[in-house]
C-alpha positions in Angstrom: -38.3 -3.1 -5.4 -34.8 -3.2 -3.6 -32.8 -0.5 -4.1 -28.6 -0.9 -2.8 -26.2 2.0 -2.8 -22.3 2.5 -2.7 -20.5 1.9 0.7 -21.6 0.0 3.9 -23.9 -2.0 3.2 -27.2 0.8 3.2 -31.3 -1.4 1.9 -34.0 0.7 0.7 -36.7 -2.1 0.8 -39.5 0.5 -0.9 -42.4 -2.7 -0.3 -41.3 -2.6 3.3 -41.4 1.0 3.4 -44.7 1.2 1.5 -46.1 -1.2 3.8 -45.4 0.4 7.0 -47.1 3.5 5.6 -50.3 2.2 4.6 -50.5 1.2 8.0 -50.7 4.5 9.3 -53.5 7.2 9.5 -51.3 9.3 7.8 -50.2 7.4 4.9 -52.7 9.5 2.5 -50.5 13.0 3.3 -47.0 11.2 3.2 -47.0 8.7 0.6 -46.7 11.0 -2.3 -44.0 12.7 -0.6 -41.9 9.8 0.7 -42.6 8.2 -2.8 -41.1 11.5 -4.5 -37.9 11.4 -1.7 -36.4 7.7 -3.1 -36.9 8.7 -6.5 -35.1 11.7 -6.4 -32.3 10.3 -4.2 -32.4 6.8 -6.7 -32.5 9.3 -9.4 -29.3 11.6 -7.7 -27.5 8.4 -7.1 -27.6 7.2 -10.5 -26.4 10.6 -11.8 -23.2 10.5 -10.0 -22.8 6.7 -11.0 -23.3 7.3 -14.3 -22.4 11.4 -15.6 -19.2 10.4 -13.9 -18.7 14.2 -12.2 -15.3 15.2 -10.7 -15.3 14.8 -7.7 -16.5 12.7 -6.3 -16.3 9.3 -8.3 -12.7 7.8 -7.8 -10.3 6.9 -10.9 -11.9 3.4 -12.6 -8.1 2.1 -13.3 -10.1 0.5 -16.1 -6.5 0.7 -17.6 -4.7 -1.5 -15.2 -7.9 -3.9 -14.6 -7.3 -4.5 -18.1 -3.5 -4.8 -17.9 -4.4 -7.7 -15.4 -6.8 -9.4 -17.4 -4.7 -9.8 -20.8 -1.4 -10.8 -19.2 0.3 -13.0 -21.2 0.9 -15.7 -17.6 -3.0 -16.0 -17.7 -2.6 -18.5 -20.7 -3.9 -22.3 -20.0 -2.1 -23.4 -22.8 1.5 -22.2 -21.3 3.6 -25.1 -20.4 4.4 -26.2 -17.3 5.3 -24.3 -14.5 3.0 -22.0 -16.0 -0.3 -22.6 -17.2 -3.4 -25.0 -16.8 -1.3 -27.2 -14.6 1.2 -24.8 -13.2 2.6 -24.1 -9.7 0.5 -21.6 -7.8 0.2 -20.8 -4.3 -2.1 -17.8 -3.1 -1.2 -16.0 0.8 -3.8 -14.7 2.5 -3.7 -11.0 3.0 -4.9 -8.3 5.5 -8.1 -5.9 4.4 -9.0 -2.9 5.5 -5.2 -1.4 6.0 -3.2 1.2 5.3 -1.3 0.2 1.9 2.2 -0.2 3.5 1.3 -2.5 5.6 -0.4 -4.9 2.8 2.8 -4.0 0.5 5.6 -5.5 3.4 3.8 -8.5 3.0 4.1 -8.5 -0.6 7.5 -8.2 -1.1 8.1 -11.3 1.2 5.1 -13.2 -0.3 6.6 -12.6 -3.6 9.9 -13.8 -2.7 8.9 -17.0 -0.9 7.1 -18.1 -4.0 9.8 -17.0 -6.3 12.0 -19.1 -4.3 9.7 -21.7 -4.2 9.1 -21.4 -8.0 6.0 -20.9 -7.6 3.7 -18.2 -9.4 2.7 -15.6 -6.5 -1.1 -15.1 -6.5 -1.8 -11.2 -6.0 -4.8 -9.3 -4.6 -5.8 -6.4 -5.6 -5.2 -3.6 -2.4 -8.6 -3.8 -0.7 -8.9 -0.5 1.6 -12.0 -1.4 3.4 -13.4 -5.1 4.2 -16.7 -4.5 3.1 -17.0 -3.2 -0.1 -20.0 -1.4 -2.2 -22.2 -2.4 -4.8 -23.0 -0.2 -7.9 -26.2 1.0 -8.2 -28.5 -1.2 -10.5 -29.1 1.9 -12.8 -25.4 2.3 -14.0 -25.3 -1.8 -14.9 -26.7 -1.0 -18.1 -24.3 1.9 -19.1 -21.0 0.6 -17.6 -19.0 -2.4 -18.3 -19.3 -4.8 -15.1 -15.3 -4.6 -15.1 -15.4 -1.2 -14.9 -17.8 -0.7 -11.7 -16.5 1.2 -9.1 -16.8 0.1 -5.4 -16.7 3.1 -3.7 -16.4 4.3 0.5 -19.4 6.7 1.2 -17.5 8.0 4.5 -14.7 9.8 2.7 -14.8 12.3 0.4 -13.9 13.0 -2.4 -15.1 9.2 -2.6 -12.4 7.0 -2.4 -12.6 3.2 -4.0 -12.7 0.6 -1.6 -10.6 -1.9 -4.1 -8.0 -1.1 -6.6 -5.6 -3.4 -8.4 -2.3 -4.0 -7.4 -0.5 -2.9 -10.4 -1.5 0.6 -9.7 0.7 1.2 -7.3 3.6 -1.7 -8.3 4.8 -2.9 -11.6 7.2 -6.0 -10.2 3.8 -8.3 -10.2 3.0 -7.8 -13.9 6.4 -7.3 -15.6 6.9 -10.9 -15.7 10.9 -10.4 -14.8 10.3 -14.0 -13.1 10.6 -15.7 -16.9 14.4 -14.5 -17.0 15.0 -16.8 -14.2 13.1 -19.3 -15.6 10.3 -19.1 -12.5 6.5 -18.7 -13.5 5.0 -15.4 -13.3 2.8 -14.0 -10.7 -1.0 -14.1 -12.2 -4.0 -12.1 -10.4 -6.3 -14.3 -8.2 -9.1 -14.4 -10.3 -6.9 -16.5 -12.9 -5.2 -18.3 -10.0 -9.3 -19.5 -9.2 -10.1 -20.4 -12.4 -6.8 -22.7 -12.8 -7.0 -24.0 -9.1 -10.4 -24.5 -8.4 -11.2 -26.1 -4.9 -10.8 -29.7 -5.6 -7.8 -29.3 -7.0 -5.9 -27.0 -4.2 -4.4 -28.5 -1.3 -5.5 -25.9 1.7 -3.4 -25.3 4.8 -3.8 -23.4 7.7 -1.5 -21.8 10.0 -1.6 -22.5 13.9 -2.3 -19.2 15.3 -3.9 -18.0 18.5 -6.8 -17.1 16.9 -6.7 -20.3 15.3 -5.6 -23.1 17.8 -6.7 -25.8 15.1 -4.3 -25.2 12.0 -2.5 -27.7 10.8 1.1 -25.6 10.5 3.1 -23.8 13.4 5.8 -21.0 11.8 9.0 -20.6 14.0 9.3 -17.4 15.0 12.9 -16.8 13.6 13.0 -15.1 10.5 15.3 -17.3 8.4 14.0 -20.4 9.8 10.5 -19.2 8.9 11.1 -19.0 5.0 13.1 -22.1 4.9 9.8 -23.8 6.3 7.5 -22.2 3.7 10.3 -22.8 1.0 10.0 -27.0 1.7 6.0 -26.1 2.6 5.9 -25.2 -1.1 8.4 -27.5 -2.1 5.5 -30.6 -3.0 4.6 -31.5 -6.4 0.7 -30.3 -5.9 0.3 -28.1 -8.5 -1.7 -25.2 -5.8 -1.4 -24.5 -2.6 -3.6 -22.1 -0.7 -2.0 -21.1 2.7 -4.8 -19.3 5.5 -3.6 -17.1 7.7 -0.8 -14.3 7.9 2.5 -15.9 6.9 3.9 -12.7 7.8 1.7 -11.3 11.1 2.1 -8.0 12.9 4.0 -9.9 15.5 6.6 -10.8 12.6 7.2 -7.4 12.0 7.5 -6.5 15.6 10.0 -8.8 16.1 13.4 -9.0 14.6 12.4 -11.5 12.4 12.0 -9.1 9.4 15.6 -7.8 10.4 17.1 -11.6 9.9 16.2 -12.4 6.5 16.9 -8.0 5.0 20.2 -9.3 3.4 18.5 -12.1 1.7 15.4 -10.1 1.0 17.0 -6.8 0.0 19.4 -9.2 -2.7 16.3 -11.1 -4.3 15.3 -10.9 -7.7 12.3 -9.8 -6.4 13.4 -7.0 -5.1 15.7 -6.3 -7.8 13.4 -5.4 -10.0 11.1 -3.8 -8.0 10.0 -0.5 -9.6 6.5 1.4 -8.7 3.9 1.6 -11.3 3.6 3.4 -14.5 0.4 5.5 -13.0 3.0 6.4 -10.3 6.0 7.1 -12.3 4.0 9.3 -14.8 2.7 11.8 -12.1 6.6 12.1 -11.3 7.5 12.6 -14.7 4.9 15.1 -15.0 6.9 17.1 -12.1 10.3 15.9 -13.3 11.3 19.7 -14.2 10.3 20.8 -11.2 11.5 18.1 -8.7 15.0 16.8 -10.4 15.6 18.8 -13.6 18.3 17.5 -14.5 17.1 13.6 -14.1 16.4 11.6 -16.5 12.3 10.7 -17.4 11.5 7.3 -16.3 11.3 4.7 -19.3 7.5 3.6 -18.1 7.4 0.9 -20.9 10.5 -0.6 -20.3 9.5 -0.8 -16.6 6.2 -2.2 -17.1 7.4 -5.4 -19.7 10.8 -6.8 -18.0 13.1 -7.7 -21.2 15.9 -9.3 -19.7 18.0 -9.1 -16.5 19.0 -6.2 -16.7 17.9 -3.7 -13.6 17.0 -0.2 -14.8 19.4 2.4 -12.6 18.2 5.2 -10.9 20.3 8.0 -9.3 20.2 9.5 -6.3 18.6 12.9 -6.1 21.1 14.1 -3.6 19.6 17.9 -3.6 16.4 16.5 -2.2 15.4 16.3 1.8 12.3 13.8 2.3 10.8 13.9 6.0 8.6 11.5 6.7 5.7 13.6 9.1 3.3 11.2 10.5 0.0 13.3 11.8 -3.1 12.1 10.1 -5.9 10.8 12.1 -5.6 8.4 15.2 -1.9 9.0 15.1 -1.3 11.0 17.8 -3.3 8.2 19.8 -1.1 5.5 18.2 2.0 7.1 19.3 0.7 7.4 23.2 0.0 3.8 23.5 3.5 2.8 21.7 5.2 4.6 24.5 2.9 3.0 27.2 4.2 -0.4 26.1 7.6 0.7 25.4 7.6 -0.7 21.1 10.1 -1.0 19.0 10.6 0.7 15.6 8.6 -1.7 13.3 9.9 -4.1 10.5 13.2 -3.1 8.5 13.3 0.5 10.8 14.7 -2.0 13.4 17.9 -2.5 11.4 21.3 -1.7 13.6 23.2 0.2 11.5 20.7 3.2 10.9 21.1 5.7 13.1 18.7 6.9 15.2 17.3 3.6 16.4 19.7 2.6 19.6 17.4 4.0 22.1 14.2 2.1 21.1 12.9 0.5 22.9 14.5 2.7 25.9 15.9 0.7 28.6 13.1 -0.4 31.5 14.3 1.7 34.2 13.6 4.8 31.7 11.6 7.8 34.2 8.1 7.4 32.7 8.1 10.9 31.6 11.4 10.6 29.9 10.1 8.0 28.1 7.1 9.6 27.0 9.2 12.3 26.0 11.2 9.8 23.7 8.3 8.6 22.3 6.4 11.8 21.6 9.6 13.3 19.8 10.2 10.4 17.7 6.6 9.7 16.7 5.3 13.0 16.6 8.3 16.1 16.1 6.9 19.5 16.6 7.4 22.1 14.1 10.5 23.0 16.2 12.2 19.6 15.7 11.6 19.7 12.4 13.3 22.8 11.3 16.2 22.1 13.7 16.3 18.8 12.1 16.6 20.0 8.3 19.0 22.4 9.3 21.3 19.9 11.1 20.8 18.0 7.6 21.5 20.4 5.8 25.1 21.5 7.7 26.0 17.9 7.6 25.6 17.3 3.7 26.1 20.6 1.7 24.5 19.0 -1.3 20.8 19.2 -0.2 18.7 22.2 -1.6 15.4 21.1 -1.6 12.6 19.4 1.0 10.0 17.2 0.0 7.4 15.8 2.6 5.6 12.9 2.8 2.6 13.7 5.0 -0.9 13.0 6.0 -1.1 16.3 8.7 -4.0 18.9 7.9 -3.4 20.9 5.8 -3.1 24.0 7.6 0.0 22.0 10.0 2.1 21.5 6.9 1.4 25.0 5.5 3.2 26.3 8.7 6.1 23.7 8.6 6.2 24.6 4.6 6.6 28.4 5.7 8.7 28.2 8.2 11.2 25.7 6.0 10.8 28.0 3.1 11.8 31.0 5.3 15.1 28.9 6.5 17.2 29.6 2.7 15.8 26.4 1.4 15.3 26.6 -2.3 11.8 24.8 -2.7 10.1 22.8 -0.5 7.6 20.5 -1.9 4.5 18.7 -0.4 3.3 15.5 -2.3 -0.3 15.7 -1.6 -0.9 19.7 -2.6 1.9 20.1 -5.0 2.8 16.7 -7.1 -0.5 14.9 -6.8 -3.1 17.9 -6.1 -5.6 15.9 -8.5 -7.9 13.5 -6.5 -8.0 10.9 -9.3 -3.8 10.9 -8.2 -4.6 11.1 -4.5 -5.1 7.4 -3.8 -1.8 6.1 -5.3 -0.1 9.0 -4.1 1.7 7.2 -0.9 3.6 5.3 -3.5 4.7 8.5 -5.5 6.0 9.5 -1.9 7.9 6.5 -1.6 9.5 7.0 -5.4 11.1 10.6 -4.2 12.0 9.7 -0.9 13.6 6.4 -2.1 15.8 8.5 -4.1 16.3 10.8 -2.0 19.7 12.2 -0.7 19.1 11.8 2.8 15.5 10.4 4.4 14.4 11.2 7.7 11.5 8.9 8.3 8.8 7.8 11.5 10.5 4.3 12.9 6.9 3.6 13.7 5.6 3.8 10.3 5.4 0.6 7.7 5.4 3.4 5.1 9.5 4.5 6.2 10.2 0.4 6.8 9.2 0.0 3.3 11.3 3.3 1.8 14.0 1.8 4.3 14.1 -1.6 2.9 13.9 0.2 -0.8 17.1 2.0 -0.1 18.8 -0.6 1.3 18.3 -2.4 -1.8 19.6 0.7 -3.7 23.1 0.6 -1.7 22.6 3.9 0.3 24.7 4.5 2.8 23.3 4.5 6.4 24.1 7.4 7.2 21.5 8.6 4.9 18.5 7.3 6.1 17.6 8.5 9.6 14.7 8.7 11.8 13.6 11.4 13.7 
């Protein structure tokens, strides 16, 4: 018998284990007792799989899984360029990172293949490469489309995979048919139409890959006019391997050159986070921006027509953007060892508080690391002198909202010390509009939601998560003065 748990990949072979205790002397006084061990951790493993207690099983999004599945795109009979012989094309994209970093490459994915009428492909967001298998016991009692794969390491337990439209709506709205472009379908429909012989596979020339059959230019704008005439042929799929858009893209300027044509795409225009997400803020609407309108959550998940859904500006609310979970501090050191630039959209020249990034060469070493460690990492100090400047320089804000990952007894202090400088409330996502685990995994996105509307935004320039929020506002119209880094 071969028995396979959640997370990394963990074997109990009970015939191996069996074996190697018959072959020892004292098999007779430890069989029973190893024998009783796996059943009672077979037996404990299969409780939490299958009484479903709280925590630590993550949400089963059994809702959006389902969502995905019965889209009206995933139709064979649809004609063409929809359908069993539609244009596809499916991007490769990175596992095992943060969500930001897998969502930047989204929104330019999306909008190549938009502009390439194409139908964009979409994974689901895969948090770790390797991901668990349910245990054989809760096959029985749970639908297979409902079976969890969950990370061991973390707790509460955390689910290694969860579908795309839990965190975004734009890939499932279908706003692509107003335009008369075919809509983006999950992958597992984008296999079934394009099966292997009929996808024409290329690879991109990389380092890691000498042997591709494609070199990108390194210039934003010249890059998506090559994947534009790339996807330009007749074949009806296309399968690109390797990152389109690489970290090296996004270190660049290159991401900087095509923001007016990005920020203007349909695409990007109706862009709205999902309805998971925008119910946990209308849950704290009263408490957040009382006198806002709820979000229409059906109107944003099924696009109509072209019309884009205004949202206004919460001009009360102060987001700061307070990068501190774990490996951060170590992230920011080697940043100012090398001298990096703000990442992606943060690099854009009219927002202020990115002229001195990268510092000049001949920077003093400890002034530099002095640059760096205030930018990447602000002290409790910095922060409250920062909201206060805010604050003097646009009367209108009230309220604070952070977006962080500190500990929990770091943003306690800040939270006191803010809430002891006249500010009415002062809000922290993770503890006060997503306390519930089940919401903790799509929370990032809720973050982005308030600080995207936000009256002004002071976010990390090394973060994907404030390039994002940055390339979100710029879409909205927002002045530059309003959106700052520390």
């Amino acid at each position: 018998m071969r028995l396979t748990v959640p997370g990394t990949s963990l074997t109990l072979d009970l015939g191996a284990l069996r074996a190697r205790a018959a072959s020892s002397p004292l098999h007779l006084l430890t069989g029973r007792r190893s024998g009783f061990r796996l059943l009672l951790l077979f037996l404990l493993v299969c409780l939490v799989l299958v009484a479903h207690p709280s925590p630590p099983l993550p949400p089963s999004y059994a809702v959006e899984y389902r969502v995905e599945r019965t889209l009206p795109q995933h139709d064979y009979r649809l004609p063409f360029p929809e359908g069993r012989y539609g244009r596809y094309v499916k991007f490769d994209v990175p596992k095992g990172t943060g969500f930001n970093h897998q969502l930047q490459r989204v929104f330019l994915q999306h909008h190549v293949a938009f502009s390439a009428n194409r139908s964009l492909a979409f994974e689901p967001y895969v948090e770790a490469d390797t991901v668990s298998l349910p245990l054989p016991c809760s096959v029985a009692l749970t639908p297979a489309s409902q079976l969890v794969p969950v990370l061991l390491n973390k707790w509460p337990w955390r689910n290694a995979r969860i579908p795309l439209s839990a965190y975004i709506a734009s890939v499932i709205s279908g706003f692509e048919r107003h335009y008369r472009a075919p809509r983006a379908v999950t992958s597992s429909f984008y296999d079934s139409v394009c099966p292997r012989s009929r996808q024409r596979v290329i690879t991109l020339k990389t380092e890691a890959n000498p042997n591709g059959q494609f070199t990108l230019p390194a210039d934003g704008k010249a890059r998506l006019h090559d994947l534009e005439n790339m996807l330009a042929d007749s074949v009806n799929c296309i399968r690109i391997k390797g990152e389109v858009f690489d970290d090296e893209f996004f270190d660049s300027t290159a991401s900087v050159d095509i923001v007016d044509a990005l920020a203007k795409s349909p695409v990007m225009a109706h862009f709205t986070f999902s309805p998971r997400v925008l119910n946990i803020l209308n849950r704290m609407m009263p408490a957040i921006a009382p006198h806002s309108a709820s979000y229409d959550v059906e109107r944003i998940a099924h696009s109509r027509n072209k019309a884009i859904m205004p949202t206004n500006p919460w001009k009360h609310i102060l987001a700061l953007h307070l990068r501190r979970g774990d490996g951060w501090e170590a992230a920011c050191e080697e940043k100012a060892a090398r001298s990096a630039p703000f990442v992606s959209w943060n690099k854009l020249p009219k927002l202020p508080g990115n002229e001195n990034v990268p510092p000049p060469a001949d920077m003093v070493e400890d002034t530099r690391l002095g640059l760096y460690r205030a930018k990447c990492l602000p002290d409790v100090k910095a922060i409250i002198a920062r909201a206060r400047r805010m604050r003097k320089n646009h009367p209108l804000l009230r309220s604070i909202y952070l977006l962080t990952d500190a500990p929990d007894d770091w943003t306690e202090e800040v939270r006191r010390w803010l809430a002891s400088d006249a500010w009415d409330k002062v809000f922290v996502g993770r503890t006060d509009v997503y306390p519930n685990f089940q919401d903790r995994e799509v929370g990032p996105a809720v973050d982005m939601e308030v600080a995207r509307r936000a009256g002004v935004f002071v976010g990390n320039g090394f973060s994907t998560t404030t390039a994002n929020i940055v390339l979100l506002r710029t879409r909205d119209g927002i002045h530059p003065d309003f959106t700052q880094f520390w």
